[in-house]
C-alpha positions as CSV (number, residue, x, y, z in Angstrom):
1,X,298.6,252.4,114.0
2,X,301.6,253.4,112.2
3,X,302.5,252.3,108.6
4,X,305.9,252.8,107.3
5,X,305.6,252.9,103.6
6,X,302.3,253.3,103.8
7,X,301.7,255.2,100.4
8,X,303.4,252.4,98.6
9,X,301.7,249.7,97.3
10,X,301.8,247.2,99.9
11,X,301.4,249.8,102.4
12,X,298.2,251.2,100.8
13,X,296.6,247.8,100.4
14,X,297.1,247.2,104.3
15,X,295.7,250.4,105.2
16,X,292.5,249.5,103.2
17,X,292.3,246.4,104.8
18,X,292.8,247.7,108.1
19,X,290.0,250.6,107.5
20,X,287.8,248.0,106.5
21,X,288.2,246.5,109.4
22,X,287.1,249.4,111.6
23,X,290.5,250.8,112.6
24,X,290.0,254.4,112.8
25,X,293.4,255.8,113.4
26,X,295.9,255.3,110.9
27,X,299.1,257.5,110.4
28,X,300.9,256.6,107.3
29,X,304.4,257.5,106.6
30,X,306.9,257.3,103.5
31,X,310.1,259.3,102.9
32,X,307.8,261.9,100.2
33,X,304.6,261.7,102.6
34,X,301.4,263.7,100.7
35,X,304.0,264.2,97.7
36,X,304.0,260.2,96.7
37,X,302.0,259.5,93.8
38,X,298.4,259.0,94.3
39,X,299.0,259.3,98.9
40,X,296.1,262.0,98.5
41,X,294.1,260.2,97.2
42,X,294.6,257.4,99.5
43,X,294.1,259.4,102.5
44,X,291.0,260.5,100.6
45,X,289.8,256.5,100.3
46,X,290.7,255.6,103.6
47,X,288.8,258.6,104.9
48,X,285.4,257.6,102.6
49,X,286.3,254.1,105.0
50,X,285.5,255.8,108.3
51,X,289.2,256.1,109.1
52,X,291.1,259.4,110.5
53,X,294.0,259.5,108.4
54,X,297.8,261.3,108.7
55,X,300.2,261.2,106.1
56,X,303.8,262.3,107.0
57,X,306.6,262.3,105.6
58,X,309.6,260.9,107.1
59,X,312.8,258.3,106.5
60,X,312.3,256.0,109.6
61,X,316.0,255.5,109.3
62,X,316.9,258.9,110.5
63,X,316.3,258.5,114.3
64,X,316.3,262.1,114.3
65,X,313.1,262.4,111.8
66,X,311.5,259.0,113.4
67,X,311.8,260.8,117.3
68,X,310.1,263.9,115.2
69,X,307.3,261.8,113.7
70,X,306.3,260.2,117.0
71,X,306.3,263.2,118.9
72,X,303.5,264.1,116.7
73,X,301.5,261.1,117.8
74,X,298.3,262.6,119.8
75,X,298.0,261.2,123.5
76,X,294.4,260.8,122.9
77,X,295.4,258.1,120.1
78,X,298.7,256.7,121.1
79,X,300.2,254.0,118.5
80,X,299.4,250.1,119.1
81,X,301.5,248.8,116.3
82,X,304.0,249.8,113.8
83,X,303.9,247.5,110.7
84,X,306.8,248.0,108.3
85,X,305.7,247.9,104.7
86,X,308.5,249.6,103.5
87,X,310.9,248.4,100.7
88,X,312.3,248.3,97.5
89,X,313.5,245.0,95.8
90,X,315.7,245.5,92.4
91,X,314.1,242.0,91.1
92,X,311.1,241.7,92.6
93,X,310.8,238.2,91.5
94,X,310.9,235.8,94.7
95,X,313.1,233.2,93.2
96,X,315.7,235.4,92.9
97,X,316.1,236.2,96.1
98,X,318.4,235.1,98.6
């Protein structure tokens, strides 16, 4: 399973989750990877969980750096689902959102 923004916060919650849940193969990407604040740590949690965990780097909106990414994807565990956690919201409040 592949998380995009998976070191932030909405991306690390759903990995828990999903470790909790007996998924064992999680690759987690942001555009600073192992560099985010707190992603080793995270990797170290979801480990602790059971799960085999990969942190990369990467801006999925580069199709050059998203083909890389992918390419690293074992055959042995090939991805069923990319869920897309990434954002950022100016004012994060939802009724100011259109």
């Amino acid at each position: 399973m592949l998380i995009t923004g998976g070191t932030g916060t909405l991306g690390s919650l759903l990995a828990h989750h999903l470790a909790d849940q007996g998924h064992t193969h999680l690759h987690l990407t942001s555009r600073r990877g192992l560099q985010a604040e707190g992603a080793d740590q995270l990797r170290q949690e979801l480990t602790d969980l059971g799960a085999d965990v990969t942190v990369s780097a990467c801006d999925i909106a580069d199709a050059d750096q998203l083909a890389a990414l992918l390419e690293t994807v074992p055959h042995a565990h090939p991805l069923t689902a990319v869920i897309h956690t990434a954002g950022v919201v100016q004012d994060a409040t939802l009724g100011n959102l259109s």
